[in-house]
C-alpha positions in Angstrom: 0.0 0.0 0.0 1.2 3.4 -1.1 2.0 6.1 1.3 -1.3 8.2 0.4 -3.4 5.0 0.1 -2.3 4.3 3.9 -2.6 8.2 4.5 -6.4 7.9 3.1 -7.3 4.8 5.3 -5.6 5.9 8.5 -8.1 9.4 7.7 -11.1 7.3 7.3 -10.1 5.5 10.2 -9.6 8.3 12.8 -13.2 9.8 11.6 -14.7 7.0 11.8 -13.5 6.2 15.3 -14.1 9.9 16.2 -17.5 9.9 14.9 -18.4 6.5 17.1 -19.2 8.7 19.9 -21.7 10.7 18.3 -23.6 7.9 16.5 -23.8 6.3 19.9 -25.4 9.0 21.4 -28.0 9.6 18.6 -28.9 6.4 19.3 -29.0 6.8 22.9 -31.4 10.3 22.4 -33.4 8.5 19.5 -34.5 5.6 22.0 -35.6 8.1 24.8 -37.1 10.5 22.0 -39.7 7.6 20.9 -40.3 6.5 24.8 -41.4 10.2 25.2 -42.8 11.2 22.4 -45.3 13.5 22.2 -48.5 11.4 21.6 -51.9 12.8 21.7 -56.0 11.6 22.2 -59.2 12.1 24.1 -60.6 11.5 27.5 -63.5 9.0 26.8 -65.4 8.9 29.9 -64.4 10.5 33.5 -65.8 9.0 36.9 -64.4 10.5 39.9 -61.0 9.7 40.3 -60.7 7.2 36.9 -60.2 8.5 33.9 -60.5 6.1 30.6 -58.8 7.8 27.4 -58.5 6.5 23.8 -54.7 5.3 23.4 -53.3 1.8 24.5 -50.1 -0.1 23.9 -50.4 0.6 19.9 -49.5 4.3 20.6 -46.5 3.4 22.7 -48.4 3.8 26.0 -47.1 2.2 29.1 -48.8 2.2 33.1 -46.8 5.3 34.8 -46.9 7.7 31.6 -48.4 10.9 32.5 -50.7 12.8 30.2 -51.7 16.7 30.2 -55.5 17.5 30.1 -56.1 20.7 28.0 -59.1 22.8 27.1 -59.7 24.5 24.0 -59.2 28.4 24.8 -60.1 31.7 22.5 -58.4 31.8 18.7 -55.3 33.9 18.5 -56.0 36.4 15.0 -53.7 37.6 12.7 -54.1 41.2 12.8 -53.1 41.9 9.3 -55.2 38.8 7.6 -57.5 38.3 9.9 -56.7 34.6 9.4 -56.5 32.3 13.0 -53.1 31.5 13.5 -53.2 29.3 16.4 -55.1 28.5 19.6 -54.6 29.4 22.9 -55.1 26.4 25.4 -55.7 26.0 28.9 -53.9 23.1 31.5 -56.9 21.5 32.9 -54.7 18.8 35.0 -52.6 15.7 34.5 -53.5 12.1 34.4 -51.6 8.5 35.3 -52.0 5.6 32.8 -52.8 2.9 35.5 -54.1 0.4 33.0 -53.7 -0.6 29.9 -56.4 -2.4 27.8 -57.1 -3.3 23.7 -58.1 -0.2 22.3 -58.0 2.5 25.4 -56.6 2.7 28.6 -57.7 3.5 32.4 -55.4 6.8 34.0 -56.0 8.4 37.5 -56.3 12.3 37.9 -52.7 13.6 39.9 -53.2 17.0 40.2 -57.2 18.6 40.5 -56.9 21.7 38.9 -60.2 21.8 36.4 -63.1 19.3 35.5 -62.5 16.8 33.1 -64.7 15.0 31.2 -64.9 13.4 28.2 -64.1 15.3 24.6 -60.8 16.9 26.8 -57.6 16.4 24.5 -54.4 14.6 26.2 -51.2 14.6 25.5 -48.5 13.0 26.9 -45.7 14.8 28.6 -46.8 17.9 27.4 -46.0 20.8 29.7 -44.1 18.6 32.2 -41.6 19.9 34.5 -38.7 18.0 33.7 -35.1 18.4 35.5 -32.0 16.4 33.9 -29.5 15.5 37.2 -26.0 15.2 36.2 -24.1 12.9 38.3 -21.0 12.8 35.9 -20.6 16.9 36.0 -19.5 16.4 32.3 -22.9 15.9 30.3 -24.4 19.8 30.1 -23.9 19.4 26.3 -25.8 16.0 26.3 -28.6 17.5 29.0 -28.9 20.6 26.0 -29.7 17.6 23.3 -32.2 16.3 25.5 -34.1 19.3 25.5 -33.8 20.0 22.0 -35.4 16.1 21.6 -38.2 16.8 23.7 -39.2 20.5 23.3 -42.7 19.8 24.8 -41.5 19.2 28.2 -40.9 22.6 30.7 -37.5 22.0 31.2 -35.7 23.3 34.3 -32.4 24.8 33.3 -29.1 23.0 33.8 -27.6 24.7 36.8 -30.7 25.3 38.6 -31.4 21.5 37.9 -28.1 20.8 40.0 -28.4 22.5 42.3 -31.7 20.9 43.1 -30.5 17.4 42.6 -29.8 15.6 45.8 -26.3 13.8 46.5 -28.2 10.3 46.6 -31.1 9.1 45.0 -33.6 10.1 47.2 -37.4 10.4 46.2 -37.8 14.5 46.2 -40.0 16.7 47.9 -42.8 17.4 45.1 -46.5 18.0 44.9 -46.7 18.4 41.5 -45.9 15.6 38.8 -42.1 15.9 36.7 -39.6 13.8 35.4 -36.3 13.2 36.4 -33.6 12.3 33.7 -30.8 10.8 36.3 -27.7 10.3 34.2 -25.2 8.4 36.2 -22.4 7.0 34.8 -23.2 5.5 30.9 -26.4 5.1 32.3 -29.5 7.7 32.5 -32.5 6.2 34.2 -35.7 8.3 34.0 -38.1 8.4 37.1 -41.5 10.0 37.9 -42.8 12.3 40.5 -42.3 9.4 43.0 -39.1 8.4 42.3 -40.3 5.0 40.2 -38.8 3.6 37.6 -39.8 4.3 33.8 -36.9 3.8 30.9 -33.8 2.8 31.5 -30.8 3.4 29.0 -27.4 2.6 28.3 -25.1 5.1 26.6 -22.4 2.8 25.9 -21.2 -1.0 27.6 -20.5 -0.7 31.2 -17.7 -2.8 33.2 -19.2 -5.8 34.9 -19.9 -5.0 38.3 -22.7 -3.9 40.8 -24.4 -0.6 40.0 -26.8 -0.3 42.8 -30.0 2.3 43.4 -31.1 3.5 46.7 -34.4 1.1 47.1 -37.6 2.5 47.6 -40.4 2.3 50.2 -42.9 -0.6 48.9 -46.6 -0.3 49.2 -48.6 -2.4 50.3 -50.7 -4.0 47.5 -54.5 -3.1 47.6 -57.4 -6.1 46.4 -58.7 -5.3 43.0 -62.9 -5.3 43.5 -64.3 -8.0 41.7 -61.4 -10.4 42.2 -60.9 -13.5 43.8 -59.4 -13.3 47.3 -58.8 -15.6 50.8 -62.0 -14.2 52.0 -64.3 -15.0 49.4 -66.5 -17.4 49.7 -65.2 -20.8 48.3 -68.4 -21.5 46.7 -68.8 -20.9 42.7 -66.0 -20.9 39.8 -63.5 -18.2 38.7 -62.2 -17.3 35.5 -59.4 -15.3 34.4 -59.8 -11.8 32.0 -57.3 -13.3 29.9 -58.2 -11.8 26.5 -57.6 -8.2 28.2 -54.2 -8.5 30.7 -53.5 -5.6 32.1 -49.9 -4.8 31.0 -48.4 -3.5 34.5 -45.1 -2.0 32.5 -41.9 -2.9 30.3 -39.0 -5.0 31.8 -35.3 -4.1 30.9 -34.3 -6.5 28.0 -35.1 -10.0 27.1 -36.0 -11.4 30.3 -34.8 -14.8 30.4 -36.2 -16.1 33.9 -37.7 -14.1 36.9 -39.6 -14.9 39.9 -41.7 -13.2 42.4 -41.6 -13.3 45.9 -44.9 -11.7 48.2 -44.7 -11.1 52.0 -46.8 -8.9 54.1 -48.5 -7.3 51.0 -45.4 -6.3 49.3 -44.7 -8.0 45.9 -40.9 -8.0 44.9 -39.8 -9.4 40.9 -36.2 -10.7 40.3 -35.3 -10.8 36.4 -32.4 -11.8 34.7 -31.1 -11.0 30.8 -28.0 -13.8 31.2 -25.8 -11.5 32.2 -27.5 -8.9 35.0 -29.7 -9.0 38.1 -32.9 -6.8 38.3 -34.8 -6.5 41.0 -38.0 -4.0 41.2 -40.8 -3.8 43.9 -44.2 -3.8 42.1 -47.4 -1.5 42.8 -49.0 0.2 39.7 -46.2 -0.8 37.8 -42.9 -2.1 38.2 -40.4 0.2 40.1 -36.2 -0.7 39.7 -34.7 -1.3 43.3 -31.7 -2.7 42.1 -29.2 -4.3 39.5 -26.0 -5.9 39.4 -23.8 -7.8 37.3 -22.3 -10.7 38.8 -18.8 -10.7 39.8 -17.0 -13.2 36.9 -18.3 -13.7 33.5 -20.8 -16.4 33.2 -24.1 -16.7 32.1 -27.0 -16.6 34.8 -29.7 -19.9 34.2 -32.4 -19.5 36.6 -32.8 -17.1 40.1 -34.9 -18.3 42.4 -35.9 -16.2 45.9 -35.0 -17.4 49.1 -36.6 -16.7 52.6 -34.5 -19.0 55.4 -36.3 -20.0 58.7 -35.3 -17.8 61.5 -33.6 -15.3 59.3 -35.5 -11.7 58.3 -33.2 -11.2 55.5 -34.3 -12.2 52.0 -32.3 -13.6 49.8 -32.2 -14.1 46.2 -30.3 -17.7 45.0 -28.8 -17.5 41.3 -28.3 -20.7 39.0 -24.8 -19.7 37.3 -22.7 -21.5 34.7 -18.8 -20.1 34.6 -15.6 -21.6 33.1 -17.6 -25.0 31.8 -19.0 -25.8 35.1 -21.4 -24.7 37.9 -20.6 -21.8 39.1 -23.9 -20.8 41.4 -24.6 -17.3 43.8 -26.2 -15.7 46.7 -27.7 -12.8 47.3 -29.6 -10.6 49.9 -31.2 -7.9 49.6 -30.4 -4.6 51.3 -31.2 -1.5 51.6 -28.2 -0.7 49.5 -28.5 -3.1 46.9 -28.1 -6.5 46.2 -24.9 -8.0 48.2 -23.1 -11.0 47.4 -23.3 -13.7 50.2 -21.7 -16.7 48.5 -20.2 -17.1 45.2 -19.2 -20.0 42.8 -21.5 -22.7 44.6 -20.8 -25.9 42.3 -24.9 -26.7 42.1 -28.0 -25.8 40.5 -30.0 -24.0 43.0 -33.8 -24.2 43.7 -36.2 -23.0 46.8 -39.3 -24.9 47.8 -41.4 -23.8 50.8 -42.2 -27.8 52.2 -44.6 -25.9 55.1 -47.0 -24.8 53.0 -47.1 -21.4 54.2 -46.5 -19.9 51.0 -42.6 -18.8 51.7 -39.8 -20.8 50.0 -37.5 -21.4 53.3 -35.9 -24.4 52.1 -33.1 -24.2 49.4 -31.6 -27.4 47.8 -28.9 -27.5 45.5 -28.4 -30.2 43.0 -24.7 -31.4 41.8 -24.1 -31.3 37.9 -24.2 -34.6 35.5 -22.1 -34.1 32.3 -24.7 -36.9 30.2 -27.7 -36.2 32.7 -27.1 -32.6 33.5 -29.4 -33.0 36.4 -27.6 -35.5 39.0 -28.7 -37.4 41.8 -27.5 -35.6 44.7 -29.1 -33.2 45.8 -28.8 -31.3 49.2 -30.3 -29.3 51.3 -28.1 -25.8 51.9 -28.3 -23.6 55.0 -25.4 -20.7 55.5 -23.1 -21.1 58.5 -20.9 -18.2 59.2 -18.9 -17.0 56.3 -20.2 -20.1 54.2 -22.8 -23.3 53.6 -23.7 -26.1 54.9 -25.2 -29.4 53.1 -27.3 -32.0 54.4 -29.7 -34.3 53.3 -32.6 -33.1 52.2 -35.1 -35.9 54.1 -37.4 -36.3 50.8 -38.1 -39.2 48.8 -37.3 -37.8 45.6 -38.1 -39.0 42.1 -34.9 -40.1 39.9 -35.2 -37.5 37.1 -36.4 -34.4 39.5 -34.3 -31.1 38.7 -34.3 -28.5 41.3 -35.5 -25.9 38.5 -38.8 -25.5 36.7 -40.3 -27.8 39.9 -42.2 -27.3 42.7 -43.7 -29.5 45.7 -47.2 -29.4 47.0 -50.0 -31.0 48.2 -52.3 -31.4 44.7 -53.9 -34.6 45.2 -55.7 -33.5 48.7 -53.7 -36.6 50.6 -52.6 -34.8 53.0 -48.9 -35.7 51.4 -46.7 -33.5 49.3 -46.2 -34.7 45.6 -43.3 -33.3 43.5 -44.7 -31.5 40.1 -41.5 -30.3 37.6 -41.4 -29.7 33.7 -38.5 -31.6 31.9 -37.7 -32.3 28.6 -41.2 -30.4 27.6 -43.4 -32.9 29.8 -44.9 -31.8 33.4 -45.0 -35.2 35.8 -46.3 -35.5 39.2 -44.8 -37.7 41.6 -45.9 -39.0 44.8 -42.7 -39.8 46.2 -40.9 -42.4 43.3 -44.3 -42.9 41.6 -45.6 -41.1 38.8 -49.3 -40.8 39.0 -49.3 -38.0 35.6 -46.9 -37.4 32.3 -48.7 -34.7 29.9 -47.8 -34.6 26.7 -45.3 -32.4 25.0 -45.1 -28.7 24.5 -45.0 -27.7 28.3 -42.7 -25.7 29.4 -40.9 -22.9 26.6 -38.3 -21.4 28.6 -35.7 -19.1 26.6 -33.1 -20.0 29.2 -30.9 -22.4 27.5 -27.5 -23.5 28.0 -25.3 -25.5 25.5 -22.3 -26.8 27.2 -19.6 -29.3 26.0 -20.1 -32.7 27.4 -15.9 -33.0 27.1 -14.6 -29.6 27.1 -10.8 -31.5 26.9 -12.2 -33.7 23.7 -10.7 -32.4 20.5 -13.8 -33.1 18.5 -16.2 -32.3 21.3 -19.9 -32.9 21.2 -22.6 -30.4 22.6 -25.6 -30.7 24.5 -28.4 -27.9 25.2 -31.0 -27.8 28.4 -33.7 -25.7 29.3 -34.0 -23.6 32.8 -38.3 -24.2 32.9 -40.6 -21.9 34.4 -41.4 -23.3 37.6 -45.4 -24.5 38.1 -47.3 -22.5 40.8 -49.8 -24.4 42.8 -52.8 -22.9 44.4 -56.9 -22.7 45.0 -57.5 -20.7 42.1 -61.2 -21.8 42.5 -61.9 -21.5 45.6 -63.2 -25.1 46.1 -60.6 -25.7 48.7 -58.3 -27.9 46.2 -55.3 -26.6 44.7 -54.9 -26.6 40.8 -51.3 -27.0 39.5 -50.6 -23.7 37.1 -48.1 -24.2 34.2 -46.8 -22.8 30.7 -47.2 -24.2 27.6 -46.4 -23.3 24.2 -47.1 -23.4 20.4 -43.9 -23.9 18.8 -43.0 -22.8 15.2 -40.8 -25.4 13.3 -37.7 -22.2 13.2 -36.3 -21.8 15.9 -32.4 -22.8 17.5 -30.8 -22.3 21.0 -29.3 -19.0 21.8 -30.9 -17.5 17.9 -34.8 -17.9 18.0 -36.9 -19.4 21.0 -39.1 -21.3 18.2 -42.2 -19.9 20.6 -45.2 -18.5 18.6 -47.4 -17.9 22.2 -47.4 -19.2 25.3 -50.2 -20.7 27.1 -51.0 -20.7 31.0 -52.9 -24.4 31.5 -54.5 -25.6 35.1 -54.6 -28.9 36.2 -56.8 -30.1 38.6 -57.0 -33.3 40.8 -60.5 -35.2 40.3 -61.3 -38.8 41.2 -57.9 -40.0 41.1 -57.4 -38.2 37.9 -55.8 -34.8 36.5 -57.5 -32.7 34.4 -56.5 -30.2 32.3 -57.8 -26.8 30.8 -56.2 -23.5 29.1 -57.0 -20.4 30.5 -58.6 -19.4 27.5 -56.7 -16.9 25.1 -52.4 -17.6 24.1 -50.3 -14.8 25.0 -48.1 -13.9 22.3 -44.3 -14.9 22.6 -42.7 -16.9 25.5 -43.8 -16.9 29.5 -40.6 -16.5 31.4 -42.4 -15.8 34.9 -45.5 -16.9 36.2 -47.2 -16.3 40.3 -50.6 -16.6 41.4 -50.9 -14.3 44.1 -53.7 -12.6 45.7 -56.2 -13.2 43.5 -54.2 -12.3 40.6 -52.1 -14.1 37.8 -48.7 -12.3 37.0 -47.1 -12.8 34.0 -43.6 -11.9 33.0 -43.5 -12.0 28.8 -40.2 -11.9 26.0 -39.9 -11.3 22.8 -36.7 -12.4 21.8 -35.1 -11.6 18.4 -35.3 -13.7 16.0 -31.9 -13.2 14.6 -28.5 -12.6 16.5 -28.0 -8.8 17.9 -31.7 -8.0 17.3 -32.8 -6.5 20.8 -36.5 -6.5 22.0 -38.2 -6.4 25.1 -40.3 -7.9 28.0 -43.3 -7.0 30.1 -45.0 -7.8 33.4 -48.8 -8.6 32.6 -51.3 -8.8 35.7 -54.6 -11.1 34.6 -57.3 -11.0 37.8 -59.0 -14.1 38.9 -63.1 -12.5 38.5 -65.8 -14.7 39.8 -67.8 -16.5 37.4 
């Protein structure tokens, strides 16, 4: 290559590189511009509080946006032409999407400063305060782009906005709704008026490591009316609202596996991408408490909440694989964040609650197989000191039971626990080493998949995949005093490969019941679209946690917590 050609390339090359930056951060500022954007309707109908307007997921609409209420005001006149050149309007309030349904969705008034009523036009994030808090120092330029991306927000001005911003992330004194754009890092998360959660972004890839938030105060959850609870009556039937689930809000990327955890009315969701830990407390919608990377590069499998006997702590045990083996965590959760408690465990990790209480207080973990993947020994694990204890776990356990995707319960009204897992796409129930029900295939449909060398020394090596299942939830759904054993399904498309494409056209929630010494199976009517990768029935209420994974390598999209009440029949 010629002196000039080399010149040319190396001066392609250094714009190129310089330019990176830039084409990063229009990306970054495109994202938030279309998760803010500037979408407009009409109030529908208006009873008290509730407001129902004419936008739904379609638009882009998600529970926490808030929308401003306006009223037509007088026509501004050209005083030359004579000709109307605009209108003035008039802030009648601002709503909160609570609920979203097919074709509108139900919002809550937040501030009562005029009537609404139906005809009133809304749009979102119109004439919000807005405040952008710098926690670099360094991003006044990117804070000015912001505001030149969304014009239709009342933007405090950079320096005042600092000095208002608080040295940690603290829910602010307000009485008025706003927006906070917290840019931390490579990182800005955007919060509402209470400090929760909405759209989180990533300017460019972050260091593994823990990047924790300060945790907010949980609310209790309230009983929807007209759903099922422990004080109804157990007389009648229930069935779900499936056709219409309302979709609580969006989860960071593809969720591969989460799980939900309830105590004294406060709901808490772990999820997991492969490679981070979220954890968000969930009310209206789903608020970010914390997230971490774990501390060695692996790829996360299943997570799994863990409440021990005797201890007030909760903790959170993570299914890892690292360096071609088993490489399992521990968390708790604490008011900082999530802390690590025990790393590089050499099991698969599952919690079962074997009182029946509802809490999962006993953890087992399960050594590795290279043919079988699953092995036989599995143990129970308590923590002792700085680290764990195993010990039998005192259960007659079926040969082929995996710690993950399973669950143990009475379902057969015995009085005896039987063992109900998902492997290989078939749910079995066990009472101790006999099966007493084998569905047939399609159960299960996780997206948590791991292909591992079965001889990682071999030369010509062979591979082997397994799925991380979803695990069943059993509970009176009916209130007949029997407990029905809730599961996934899913229609499968013939495309699909491990780590590319799930293969998952829908999933399917299906109840199983125990009748004269048989099970019996239904489908809670309508298929959700794209894999279930979390499933709880608590209070009355089915939650959901959906993917949608791309269908090629590098494509991105995104997951969502769906809430489907349990209405009497």
């Amino acid at each position: 290559m010629s002196f000039f050609l080399r010149l040319k390339f190396i001066t392609i090359l250094s714009v190129l590189l310089w330019s990176l930056p830039c084409i990063a951060e229009e990306a970054f500022l495109n994202r938030i511009a279309v998760d803010f954007r500037n979408v407009g309707g009409y109030v529908v109908e208006a009873s008290g509080n509730e407001i129902i307007i004419d936008l739904d997921s379609s638009h882009g609409v998600v529970p926490g946006d808030v929308f401003c209420v306006f009223k037509p005001g007088r026509n501004l006149i050209h005083p030359v032409t004579g000709k109307v050149v605009g209108v003035l309007e008039e802030t009648k309030g601002f709503l909160k999407i609570t609920r979203i349904k097919t074709g509108y969705s139900f919002a809550r008034r937040i501030t009562m400063d005029a009537d609404i009523g139906p005809g009133d036009a809304v749009r979102r994030y119109e004439n919000l305060p807005a405040f952008f808090w710098d926690y670099t120092g360094k991003a006044r330029a990117l804070g000015s782009r912001l505001e030149t991306a969304l014009p239709w927000l009342k933007w405090e001005p950079y320096d005042a906005a600092q000095r208002s911003r608080p040295e940690s992330l603290t829910t602010p004194p307000a009485d008025r709704p706003a927006l906070y754009f917290v840019f931390i890092g490579n990182e800005m998360d955007v919060r509402s008026a209470d400090f929760a959660s909405l759209h989180r972004y990533v300017l460019a890839d972050s260091k593994a490591g823990a990047v924790n938030v300060s945790p907010l105060a949980l609310k209790p959850m309230e009983p929807e009316k007209g759903t099922m609870h422990d004080s109804v009556e157990k007389t009648g039937g229930y069935s779900a609202d499936y056709d219409n689930p309302d979709i609580l809000g969006k989860l960071p990327g593809v969720t591969v596996m989460s799980d939900f955890f309830r105590r004294e009315g406060r709901l808490w969701l772990a999820t997991t991408d492969g490679s981070k830990l979220n954890v968000f407390g969930v009310t209206d919608a789903p608020a970010l408490l914390a997230t971490t990377a774990i501390p060695y590069r692996g790829q996360i499998l299943a997570l799994k909440w863990w409440q021990p006997e005797g201890r007030p702590s909760l903790y959170l045990a993570v299914t890892c694989w690292a360096d071609h083996k088993m490489a399992s965590l521990i968390y708790t959760l604490e008011p900082s964040g999530l802390a690590l408690v025990q790393e590089r465990i050499p099991r698969i990790l599952g919690t079962f609650d074997l009182d029946g209480d509802g809490t999962p207080e006993t953890l087992w973990g399960q050594a590795g197989d290279r043919d079988e993947f699953y092995g036989r020994d599995i143990k129970t694990i308590s923590l002792t000191g700085g680290g764990i204890n195993l010990a039998d776990p005192g259960l007659d356990l079926p040969r082929q039971f995996p710690v993950v995707g399973s669950r143990i319960g009475d379902v057969t009204g015995d009085g005896s626990p039987e063992t109900v897992f998902i492997r290989n796409g078939i749910l079995q129930v066990y009472s101790g080493n006999k099966r007493i029900y084998a569905s047939p295939k399609n159960m299960g449909g996780s997206i948590s998949v791991l292909t591992y060398d079965l001889d990682p020394t071999a030369k010509d090596t062979m591979t082997r995949s397994v799925f991380f299942e979803v695990s069943p939830f059993i509970r009176d759904i009916d209130g007949d005093g029997r407990r029905e054993i809730l599961a996934v399904s899913t229609d499968r498309s013939w495309i699909g490969a491990p780590g590319i494409s799930a293969g998952i056209d829908a999933g399917r929630i299906v109840a199983l019941k125990y009748d004269n010494g048989r099970f019996q199976v239904g489908k809670l009517a309508s298929p959700i679209s794209g894999p279930v990768q979390g499933l709880a029935a608590l209070g009355g209420v089915i939650f959901l946690v959906t993917s949608e994974p791309g269908s090629y390598p590098g494509e991105n999209r995104e997951s969502q917590l769906l809430s489907i009440p349990l209405a009497r029949r």
